[in-house]
FIZA-441744 format. One line per field, with one value per residue: x, y, z of N, C-alpha, C in turn; residue in three letters. Coordinates in nm, 3 decimals. Layout:
FIZA-441744
nx X_...
ny Y_...
nz Z_...
cax X_...
cay Y_...
caz Z_...
cx X_...
cy Y_...
cz Z_...
resn ALA_...
//
This chain:
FIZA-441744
nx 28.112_27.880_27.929_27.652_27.560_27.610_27.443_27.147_26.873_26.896_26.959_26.742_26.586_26.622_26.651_26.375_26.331_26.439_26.216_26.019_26.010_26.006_25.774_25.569_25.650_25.505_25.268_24.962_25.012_24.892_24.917_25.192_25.276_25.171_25.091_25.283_25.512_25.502_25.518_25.749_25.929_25.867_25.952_26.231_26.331_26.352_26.607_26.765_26.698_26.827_27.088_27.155_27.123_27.309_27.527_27.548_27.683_27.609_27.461_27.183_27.093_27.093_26.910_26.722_26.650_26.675_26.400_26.302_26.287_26.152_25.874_25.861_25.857_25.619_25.459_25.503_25.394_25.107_25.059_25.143_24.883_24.683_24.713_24.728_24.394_24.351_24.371_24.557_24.825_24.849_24.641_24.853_25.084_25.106_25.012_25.269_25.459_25.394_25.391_25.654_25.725_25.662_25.832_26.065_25.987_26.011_26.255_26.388_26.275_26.380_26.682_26.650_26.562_26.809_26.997_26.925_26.949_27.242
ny 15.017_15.285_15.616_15.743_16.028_16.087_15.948_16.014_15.949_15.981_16.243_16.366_16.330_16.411_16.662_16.672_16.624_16.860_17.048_16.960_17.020_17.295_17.364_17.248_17.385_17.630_17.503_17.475_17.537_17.331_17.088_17.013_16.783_16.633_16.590_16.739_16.646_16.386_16.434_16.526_16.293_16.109_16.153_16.235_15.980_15.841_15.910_15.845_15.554_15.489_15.623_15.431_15.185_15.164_15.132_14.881_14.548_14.341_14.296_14.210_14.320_14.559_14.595_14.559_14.765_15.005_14.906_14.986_15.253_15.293_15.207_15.431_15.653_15.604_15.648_15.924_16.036_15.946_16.119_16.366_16.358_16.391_16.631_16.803_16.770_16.854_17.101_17.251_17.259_17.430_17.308_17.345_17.323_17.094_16.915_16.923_16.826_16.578_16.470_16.446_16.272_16.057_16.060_16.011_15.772_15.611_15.562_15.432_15.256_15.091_15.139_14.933_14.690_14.701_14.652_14.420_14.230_14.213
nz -11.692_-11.834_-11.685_-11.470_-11.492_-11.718_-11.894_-12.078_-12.006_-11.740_-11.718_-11.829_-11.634_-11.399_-11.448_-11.506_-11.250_-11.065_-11.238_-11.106_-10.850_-10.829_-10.989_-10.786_-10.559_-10.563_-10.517_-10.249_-9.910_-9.720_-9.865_-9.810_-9.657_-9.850_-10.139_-10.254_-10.108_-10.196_-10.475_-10.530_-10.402_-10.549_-10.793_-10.742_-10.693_-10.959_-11.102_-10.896_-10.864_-11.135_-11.098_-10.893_-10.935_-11.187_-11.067_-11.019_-10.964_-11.124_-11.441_-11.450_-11.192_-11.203_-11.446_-11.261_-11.107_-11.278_-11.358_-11.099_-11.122_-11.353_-11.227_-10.979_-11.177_-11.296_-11.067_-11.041_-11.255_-11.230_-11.006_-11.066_-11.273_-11.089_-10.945_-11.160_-11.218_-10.995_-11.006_-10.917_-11.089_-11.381_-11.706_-11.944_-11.808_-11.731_-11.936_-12.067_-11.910_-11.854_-12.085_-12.187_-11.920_-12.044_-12.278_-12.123_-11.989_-12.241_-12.258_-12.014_-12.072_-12.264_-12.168_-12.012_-12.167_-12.340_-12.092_-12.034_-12.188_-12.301
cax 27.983_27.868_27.873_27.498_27.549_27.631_27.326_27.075_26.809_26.938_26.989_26.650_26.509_26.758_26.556_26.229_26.316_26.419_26.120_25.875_26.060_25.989_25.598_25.523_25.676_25.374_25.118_24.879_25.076_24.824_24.967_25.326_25.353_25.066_25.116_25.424_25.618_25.499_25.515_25.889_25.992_25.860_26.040_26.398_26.335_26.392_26.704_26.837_26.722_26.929_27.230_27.203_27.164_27.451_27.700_27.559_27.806_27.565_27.307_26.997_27.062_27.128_26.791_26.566_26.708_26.625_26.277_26.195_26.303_25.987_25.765_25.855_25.826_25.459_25.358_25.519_25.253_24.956_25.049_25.088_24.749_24.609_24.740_24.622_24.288_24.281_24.375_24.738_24.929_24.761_24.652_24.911_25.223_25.078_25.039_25.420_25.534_25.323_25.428_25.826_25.717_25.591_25.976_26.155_25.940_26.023_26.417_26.404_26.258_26.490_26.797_26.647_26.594_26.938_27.114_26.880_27.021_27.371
cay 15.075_15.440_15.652_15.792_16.142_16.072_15.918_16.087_15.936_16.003_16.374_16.390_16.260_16.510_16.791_16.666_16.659_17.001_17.114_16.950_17.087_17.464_17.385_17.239_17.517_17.700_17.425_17.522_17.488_17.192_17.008_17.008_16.613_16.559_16.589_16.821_16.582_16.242_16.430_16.501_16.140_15.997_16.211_16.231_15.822_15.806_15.938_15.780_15.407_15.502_15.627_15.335_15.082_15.181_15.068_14.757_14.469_14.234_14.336_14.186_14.395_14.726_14.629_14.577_14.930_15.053_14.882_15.054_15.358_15.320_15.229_15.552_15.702_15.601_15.705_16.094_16.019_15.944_16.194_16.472_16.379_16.465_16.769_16.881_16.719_16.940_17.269_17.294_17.270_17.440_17.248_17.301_17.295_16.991_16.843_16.919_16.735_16.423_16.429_16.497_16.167_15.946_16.018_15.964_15.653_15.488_15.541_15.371_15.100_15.119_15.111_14.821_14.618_14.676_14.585_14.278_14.188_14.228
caz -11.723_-11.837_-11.554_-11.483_-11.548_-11.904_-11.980_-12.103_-11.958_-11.627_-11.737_-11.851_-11.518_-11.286_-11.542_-11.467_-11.110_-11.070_-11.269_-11.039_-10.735_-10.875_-10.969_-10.640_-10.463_-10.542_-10.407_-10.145_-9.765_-9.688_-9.918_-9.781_-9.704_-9.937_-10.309_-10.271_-10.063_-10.290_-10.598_-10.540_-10.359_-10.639_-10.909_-10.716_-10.703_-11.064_-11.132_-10.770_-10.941_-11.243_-11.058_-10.779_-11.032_-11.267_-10.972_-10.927_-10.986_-11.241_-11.512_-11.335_-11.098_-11.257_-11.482_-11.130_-11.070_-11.356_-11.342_-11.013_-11.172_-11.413_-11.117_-10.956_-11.294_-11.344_-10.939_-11.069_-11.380_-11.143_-10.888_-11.186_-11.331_-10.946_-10.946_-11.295_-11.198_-10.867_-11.088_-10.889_-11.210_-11.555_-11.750_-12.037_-11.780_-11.715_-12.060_-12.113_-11.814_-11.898_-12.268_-12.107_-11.864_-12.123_-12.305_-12.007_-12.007_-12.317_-12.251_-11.963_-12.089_-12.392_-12.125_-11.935_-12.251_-12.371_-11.973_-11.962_-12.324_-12.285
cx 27.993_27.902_27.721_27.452_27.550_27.512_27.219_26.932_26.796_26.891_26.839_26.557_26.540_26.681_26.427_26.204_26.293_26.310_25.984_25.880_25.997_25.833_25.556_25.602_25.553_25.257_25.062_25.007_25.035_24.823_25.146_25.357_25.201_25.141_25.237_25.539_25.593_25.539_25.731_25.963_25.944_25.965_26.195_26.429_26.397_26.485_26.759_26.840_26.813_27.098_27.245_27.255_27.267_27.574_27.680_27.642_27.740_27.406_27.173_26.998_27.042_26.986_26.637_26.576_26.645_26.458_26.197_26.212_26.166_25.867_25.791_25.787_25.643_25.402_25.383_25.415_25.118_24.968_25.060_24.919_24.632_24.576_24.632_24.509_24.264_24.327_24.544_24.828_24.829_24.811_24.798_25.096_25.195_25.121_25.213_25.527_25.486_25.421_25.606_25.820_25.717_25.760_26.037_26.143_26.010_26.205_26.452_26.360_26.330_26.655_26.779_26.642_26.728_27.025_27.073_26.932_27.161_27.451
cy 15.227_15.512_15.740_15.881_16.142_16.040_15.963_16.072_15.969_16.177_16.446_16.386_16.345_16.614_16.773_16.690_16.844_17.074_17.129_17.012_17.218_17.443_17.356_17.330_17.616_17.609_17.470_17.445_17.413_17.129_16.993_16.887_16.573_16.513_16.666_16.669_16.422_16.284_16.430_16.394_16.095_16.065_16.210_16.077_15.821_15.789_15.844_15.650_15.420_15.468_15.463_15.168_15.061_15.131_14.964_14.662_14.361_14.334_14.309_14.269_14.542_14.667_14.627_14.691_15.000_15.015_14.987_15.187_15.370_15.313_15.371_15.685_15.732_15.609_15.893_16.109_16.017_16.096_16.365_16.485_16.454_16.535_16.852_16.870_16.815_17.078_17.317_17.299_17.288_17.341_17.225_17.265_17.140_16.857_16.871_16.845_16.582_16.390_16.418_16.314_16.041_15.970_15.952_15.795_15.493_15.506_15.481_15.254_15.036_15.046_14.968_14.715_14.630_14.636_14.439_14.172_14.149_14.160
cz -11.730_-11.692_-11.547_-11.516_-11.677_-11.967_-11.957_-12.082_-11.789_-11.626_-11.727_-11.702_-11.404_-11.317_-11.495_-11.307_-11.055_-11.122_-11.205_-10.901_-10.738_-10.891_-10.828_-10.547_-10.450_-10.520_-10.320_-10.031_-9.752_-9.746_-9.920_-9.791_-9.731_-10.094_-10.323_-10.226_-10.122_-10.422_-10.658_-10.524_-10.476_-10.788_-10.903_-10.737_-10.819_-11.108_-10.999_-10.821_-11.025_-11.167_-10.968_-10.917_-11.133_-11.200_-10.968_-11.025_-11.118_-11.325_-11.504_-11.276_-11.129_-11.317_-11.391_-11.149_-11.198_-11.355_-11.239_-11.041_-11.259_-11.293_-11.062_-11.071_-11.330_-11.200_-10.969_-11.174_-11.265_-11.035_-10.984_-11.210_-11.180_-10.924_-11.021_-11.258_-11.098_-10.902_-10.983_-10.964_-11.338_-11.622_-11.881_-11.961_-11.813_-11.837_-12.096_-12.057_-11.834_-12.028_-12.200_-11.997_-11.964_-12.217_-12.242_-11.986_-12.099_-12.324_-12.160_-11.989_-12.193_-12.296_-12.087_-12.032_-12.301_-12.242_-12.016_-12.111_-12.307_-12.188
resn UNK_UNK_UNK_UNK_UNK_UNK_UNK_UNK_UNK_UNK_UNK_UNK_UNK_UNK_UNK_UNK_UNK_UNK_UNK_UNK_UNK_UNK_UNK_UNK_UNK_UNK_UNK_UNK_UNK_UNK_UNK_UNK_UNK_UNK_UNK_UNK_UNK_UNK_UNK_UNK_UNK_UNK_UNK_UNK_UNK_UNK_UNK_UNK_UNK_UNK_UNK_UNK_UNK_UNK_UNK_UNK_UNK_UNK_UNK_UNK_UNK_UNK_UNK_UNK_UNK_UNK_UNK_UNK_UNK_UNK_UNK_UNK_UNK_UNK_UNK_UNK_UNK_UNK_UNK_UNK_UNK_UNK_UNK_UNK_UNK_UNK_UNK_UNK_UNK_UNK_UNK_UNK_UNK_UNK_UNK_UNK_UNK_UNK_UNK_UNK_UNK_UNK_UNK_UNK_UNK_UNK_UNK_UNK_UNK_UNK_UNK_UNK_UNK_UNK_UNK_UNK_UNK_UNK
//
């Protein structure tokens, strides 16, 4: 199998992480293990399903992995819109990270249809 770095959904997801790391740095303090500390667990999740699942030994398993990689995926979507909604991220970062989610989105579901194929 690939290894996880290579793929570019992975890459993409490692990018998004880091990006959400740097906006929520400027969150309000009283939101430390609020929306800072969910918005990141759920964003580092993503990429971590990828990588974990790429080792695993059968393609069911690597496409759960990948699956809970979208569930994580779509709690960093809800927990974004929050944000935006509570004026902690402008609106247009906002819209760029959504639109950037909703890619990330359809490549994971792209990978997981091609493991669960194969």
């Amino acid at each position: 199998m690939q290894r996880f770095t290579n793929l570019k959904v992975w890459q993409r997801a490692h990018a998004l992480t880091l990006h959400l790391y740097r906006l929520t740095s400027r969150f309000p303090s009283e939101e430390r293990f609020g929306l800072t500390s969910q918005l990141r667990r759920a964003a580092v999740s993503v990429g971590a399903n990828v990588a974990e699942g790429s080792k695993r030994r059968s393609r069911t398993d690597y496409a759960r992995f990948i699956n809970m990689a979208e569930g994580s995926l779509a709690e960093t979507e809800h927990l974004m819109l929050v944000s935006r909604d509570l004026g902690l991220i402008p609106l247009d970062v906002a819209t760029n990270v959504l639109s950037e989610i909703d890619e990330i989105a359809r490549m994971l579901n792209g990978l997981r249809s091609k493991v669960e194929i194969q």
